[in-house]
C-alpha positions as CSV (number, residue, x, y, z in Angstrom):
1,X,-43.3,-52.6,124.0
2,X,-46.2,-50.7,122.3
3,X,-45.6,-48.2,119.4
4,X,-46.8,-45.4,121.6
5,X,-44.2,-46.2,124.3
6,X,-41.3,-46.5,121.5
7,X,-42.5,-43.2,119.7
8,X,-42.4,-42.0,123.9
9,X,-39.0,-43.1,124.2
10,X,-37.7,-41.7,121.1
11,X,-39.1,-38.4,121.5
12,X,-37.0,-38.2,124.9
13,X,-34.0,-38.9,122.9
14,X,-34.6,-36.4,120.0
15,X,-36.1,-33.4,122.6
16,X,-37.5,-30.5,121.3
17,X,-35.5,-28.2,118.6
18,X,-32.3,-28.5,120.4
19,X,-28.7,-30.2,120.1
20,X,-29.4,-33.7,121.5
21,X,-27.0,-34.8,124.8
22,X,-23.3,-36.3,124.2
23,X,-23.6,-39.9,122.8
24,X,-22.8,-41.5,126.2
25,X,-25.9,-39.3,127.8
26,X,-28.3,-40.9,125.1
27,X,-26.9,-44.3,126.0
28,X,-27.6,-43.6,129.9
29,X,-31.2,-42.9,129.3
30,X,-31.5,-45.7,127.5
31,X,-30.2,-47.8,130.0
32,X,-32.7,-46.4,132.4
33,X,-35.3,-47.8,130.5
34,X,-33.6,-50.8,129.9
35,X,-33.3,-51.2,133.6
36,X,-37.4,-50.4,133.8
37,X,-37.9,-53.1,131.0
38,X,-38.9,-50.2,128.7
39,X,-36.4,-50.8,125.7
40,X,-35.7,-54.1,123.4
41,X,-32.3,-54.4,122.2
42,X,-31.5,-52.3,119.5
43,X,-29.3,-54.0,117.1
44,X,-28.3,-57.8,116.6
45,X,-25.0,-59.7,115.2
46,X,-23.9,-58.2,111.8
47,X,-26.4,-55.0,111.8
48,X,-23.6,-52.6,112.2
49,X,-21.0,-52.6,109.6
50,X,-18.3,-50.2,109.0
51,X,-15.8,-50.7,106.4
52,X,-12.4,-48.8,105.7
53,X,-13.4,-49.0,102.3
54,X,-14.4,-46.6,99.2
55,X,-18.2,-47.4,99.2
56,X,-17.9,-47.3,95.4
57,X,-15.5,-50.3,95.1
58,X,-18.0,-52.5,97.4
59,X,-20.8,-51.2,95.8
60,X,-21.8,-54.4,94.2
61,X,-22.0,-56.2,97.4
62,X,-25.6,-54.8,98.3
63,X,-28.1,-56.1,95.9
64,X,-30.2,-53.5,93.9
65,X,-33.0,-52.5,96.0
66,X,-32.1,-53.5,99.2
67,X,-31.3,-50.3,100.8
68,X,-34.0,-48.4,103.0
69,X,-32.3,-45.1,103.2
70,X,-29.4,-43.7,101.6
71,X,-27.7,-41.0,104.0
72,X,-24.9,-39.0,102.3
73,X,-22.6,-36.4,103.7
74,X,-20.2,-36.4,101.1
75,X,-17.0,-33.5,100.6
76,X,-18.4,-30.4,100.2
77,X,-15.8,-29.7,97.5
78,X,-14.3,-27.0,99.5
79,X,-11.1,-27.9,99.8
80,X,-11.5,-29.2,103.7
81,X,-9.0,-31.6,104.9
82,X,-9.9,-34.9,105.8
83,X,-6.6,-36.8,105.5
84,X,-6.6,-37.1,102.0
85,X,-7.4,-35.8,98.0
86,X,-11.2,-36.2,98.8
87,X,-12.0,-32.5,99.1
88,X,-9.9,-31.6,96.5
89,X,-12.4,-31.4,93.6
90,X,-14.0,-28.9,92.7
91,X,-16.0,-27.2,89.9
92,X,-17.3,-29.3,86.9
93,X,-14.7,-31.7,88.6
94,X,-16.4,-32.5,91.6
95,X,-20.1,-32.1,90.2
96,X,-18.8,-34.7,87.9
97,X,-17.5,-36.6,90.8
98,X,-20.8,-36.8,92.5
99,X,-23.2,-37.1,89.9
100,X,-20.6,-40.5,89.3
101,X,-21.5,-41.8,92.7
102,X,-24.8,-40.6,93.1
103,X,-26.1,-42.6,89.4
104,X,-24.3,-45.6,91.6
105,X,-26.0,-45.7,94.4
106,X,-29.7,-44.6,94.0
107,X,-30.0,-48.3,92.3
108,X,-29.4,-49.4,95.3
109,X,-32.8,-48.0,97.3
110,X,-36.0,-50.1,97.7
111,X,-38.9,-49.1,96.2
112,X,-40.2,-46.7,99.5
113,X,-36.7,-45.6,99.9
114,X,-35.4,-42.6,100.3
115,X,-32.2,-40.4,100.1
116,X,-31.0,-37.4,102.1
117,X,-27.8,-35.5,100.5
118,X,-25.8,-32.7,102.4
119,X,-24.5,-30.3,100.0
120,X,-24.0,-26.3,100.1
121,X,-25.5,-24.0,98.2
122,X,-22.8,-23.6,95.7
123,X,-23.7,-26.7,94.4
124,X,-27.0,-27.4,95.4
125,X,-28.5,-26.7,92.3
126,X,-27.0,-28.7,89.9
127,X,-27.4,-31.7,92.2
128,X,-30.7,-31.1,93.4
129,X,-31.4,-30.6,89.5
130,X,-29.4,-34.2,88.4
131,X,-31.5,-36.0,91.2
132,X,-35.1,-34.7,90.2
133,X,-34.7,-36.4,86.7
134,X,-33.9,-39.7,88.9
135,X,-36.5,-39.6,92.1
136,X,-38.9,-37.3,93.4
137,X,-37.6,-34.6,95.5
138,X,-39.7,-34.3,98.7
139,X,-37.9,-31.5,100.5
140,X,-35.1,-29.1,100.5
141,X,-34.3,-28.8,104.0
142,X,-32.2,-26.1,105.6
143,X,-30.0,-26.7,108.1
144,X,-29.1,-23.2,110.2
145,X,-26.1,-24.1,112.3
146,X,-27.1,-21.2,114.2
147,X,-23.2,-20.3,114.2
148,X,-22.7,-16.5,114.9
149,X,-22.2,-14.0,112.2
150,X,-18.3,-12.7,112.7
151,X,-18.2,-10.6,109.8
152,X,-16.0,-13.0,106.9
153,X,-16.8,-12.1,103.0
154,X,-18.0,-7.9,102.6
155,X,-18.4,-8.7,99.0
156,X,-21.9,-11.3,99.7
157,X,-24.0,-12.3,102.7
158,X,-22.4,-15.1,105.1
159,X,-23.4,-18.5,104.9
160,X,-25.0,-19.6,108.3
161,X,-26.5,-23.1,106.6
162,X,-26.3,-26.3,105.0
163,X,-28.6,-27.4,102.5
164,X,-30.6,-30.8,102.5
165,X,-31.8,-32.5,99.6
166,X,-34.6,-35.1,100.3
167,X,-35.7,-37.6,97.8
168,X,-37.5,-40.7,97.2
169,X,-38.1,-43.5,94.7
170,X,-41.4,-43.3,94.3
171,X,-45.0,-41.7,96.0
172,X,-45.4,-44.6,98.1
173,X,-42.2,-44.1,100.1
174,X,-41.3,-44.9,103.8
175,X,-42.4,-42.1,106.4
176,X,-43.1,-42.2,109.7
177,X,-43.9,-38.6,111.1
178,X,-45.1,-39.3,114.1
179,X,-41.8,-40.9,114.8
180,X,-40.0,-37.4,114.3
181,X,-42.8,-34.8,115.8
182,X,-41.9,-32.4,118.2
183,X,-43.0,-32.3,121.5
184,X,-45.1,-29.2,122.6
185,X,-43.2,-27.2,125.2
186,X,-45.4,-26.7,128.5
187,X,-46.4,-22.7,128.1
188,X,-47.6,-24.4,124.6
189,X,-50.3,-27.0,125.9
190,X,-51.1,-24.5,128.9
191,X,-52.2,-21.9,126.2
192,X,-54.3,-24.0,124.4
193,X,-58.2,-24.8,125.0
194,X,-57.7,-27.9,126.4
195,X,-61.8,-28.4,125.3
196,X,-60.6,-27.8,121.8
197,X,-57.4,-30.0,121.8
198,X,-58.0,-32.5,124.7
199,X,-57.2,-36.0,123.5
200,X,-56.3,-34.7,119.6
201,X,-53.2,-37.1,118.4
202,X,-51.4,-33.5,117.0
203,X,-51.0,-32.4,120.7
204,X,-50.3,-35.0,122.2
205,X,-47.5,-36.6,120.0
206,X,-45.8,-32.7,119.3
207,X,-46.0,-31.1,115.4
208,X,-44.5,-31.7,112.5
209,X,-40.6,-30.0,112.1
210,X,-40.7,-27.0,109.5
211,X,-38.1,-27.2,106.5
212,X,-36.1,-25.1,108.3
213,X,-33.8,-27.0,111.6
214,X,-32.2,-24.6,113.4
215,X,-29.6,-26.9,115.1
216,X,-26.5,-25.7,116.8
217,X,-23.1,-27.2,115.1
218,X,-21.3,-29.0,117.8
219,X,-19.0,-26.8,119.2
220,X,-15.3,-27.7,120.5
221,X,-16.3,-28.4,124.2
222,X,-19.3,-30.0,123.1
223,X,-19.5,-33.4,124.9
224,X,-20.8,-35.1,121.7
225,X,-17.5,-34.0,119.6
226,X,-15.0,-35.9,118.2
227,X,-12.2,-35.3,116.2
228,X,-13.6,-34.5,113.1
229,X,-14.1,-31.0,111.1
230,X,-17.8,-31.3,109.8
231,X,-19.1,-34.3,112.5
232,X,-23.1,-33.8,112.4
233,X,-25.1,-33.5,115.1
234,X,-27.2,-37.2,116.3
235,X,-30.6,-35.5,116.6
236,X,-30.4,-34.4,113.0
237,X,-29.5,-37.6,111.7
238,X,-31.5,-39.5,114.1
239,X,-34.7,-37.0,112.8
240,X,-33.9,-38.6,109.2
241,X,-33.3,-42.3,110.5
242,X,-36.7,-42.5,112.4
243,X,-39.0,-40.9,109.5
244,X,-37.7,-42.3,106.5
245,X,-36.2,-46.0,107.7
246,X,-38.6,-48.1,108.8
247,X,-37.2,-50.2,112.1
248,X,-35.1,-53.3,110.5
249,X,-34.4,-51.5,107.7
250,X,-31.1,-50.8,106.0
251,X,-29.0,-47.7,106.3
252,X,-26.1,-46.7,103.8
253,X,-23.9,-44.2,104.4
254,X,-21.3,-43.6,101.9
255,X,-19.3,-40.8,103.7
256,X,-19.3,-42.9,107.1
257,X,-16.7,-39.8,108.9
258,X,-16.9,-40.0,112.8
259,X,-20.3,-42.2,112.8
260,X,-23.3,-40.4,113.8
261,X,-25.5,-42.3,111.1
262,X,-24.0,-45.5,113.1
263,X,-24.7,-45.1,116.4
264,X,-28.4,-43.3,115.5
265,X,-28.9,-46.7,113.5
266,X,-28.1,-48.8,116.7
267,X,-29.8,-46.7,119.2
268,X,-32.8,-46.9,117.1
269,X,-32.8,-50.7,115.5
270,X,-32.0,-49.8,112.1
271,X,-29.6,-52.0,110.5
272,X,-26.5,-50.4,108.8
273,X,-23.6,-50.7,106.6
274,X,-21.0,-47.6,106.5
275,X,-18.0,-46.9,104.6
276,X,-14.7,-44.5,104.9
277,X,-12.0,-43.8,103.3
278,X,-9.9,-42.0,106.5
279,X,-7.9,-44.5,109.1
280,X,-8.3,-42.1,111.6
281,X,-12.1,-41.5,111.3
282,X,-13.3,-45.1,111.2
283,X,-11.4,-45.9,113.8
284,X,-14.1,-42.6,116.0
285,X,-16.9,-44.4,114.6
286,X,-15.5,-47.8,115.8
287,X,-14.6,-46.1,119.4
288,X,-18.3,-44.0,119.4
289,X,-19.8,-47.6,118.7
290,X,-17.8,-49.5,121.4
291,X,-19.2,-47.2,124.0
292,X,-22.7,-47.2,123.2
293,X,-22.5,-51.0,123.1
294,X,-20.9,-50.7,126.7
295,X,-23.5,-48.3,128.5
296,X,-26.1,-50.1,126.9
297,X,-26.7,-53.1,129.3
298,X,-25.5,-56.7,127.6
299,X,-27.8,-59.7,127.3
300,X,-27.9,-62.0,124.7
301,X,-29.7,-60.3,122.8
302,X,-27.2,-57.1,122.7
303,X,-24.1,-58.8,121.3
304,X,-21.0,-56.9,120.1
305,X,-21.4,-54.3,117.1
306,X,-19.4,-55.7,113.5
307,X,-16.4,-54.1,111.7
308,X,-14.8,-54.6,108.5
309,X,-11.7,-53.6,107.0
């Protein structure tokens, strides 16, 4: 399978600005191409670990540079409950808390890796400030959930985003945009000189995303849902996986919750290694894995996804 047909395939999956179909939908279409001998199997034995673990009491299992991307959705230090004293923290306590983890892990990334942390902006700049003396920072990326204003606080402006810091090691790191553009809508190319634009790689392969993803939260009755208060949506994460891991690479996600970083990782060949604290939410990511791995067609080179306790 060429490049440009992967880069094709993946740019069905990810869509234009838009949530991405339910997990099982993303398996069906790539099953169709499967079927039209379009797609190579996507992960192998071991590539998909998820460990009902604290990350930072494993942490010495992964050698020092040997991680791609780091992927962190941490507590937001908000006092959400996820089944436990996590979210508890808060203040200089839970900067503390994550500057503690953070000094842990970047070690871990290879020389072109990168990192992508979810905070909010209560905290964002401390963090954002305690990374930049460690890696370059590349972006800050906003994430509007595009949730609908219902009045809350009359004292400040409500919060309709996440923010998104994005660093690397170094100026050589890992990123593949064309992985991640976004396809041109059909009014777009028609309004274009096709004399000026005809065979230029922009149009063809879509644009660069902004800074700025407008990205609807899932929603209760969204198909892609699980049971769990701040589950991501897979075309975000996938957006990260594709540009900054390069295929093979290693994924670690230290905040593993329902998944999402998993199953992008083994629709899209990335190796990965995942860790959570919550019974209940490693054994989603487990369940969101096992169905993937059974709409995805078997062969023997598609064998069962790993687990770890």
């Amino acid at each position: 399978m060429t490049d440009l047909t992967d880069r094709k395939a993946q740019n069905d999956i990810l869509g234009a600005e838009r949530p991405v179909d339910a997990t099982e939908a993303a398996a069906a279409r790539l099953e169709a191409m499967e079927a039209a001998g379009e797609l190579r199997a996507r992960w192998a034995p071991g590539d998909i670990t998820l460990r009902h673990a604290d990350f930072l009491h494993h942490l010495h299992e992964l050698e020092d540079g040997s991680v791609d991307l780091i992927l962190a959705d941490p507590p937001y230090g908000l006092g959400k409950d996820y089944g436990n004293d996590s979210d508890k923290r808060s203040g200089e306590d839970f900067l503390g808390w994550t500057y503690g983890w953070l000094e842990a892990a970047v070690p871990k990334l290879a020389p072109r890796g990168s990192l992508y942390l979810f905070c909010t902006w209560q905290y964002a700049p401390e963090l954002f400030v305690f990374l930049k003396q460690r890696m370059l920072m590349i972006n800050e990326i906003i994430w509007d959930r595009r949730v609908p204003s219902m009045g809350g606080s009359t004292r400040r402006f409500s919060s309709v985003h996440d923010n998104i810091g994005f660093f690397a090691v170094s100026k050589d790191y890992y990123f593949d945009l064309d992985a991640v553009r976004v396809p041109y809508d059909a009014a777009t190319k028609k309004a274009r000189s096709r004399r000026i634009f005809e065979g230029s790689k922009w149009l063809e392969l879509g644009y660069n995303p902004k800074d700025l993803w407008s990205i609807s939260r899932l929603h209760r009755q969204d198909p892609e849902r699980v049971d769990h208060p701040t589950q991501k949506p897979l075309h975000i994460i996938e957006r990260m996986v594709l540009a900054s891991c390069p295929p093979g690479g290693l994924v670690l996600d230290p905040f593993m919750g329902s998944g999402t970083t998993a199953v992008a990782c083994a629709l899209h060949g990335r190796r990965f290694v995942g860790y959570e604290l919550n019974a209940h939410y490693h054994a989603l990511a487990n369940q969101r894995l096992q169905r993937l791995s059974d709409h995805v067609p078997h062969s023997s080179d598609v064998p069962s996804l790993a687990s770890a306790g």
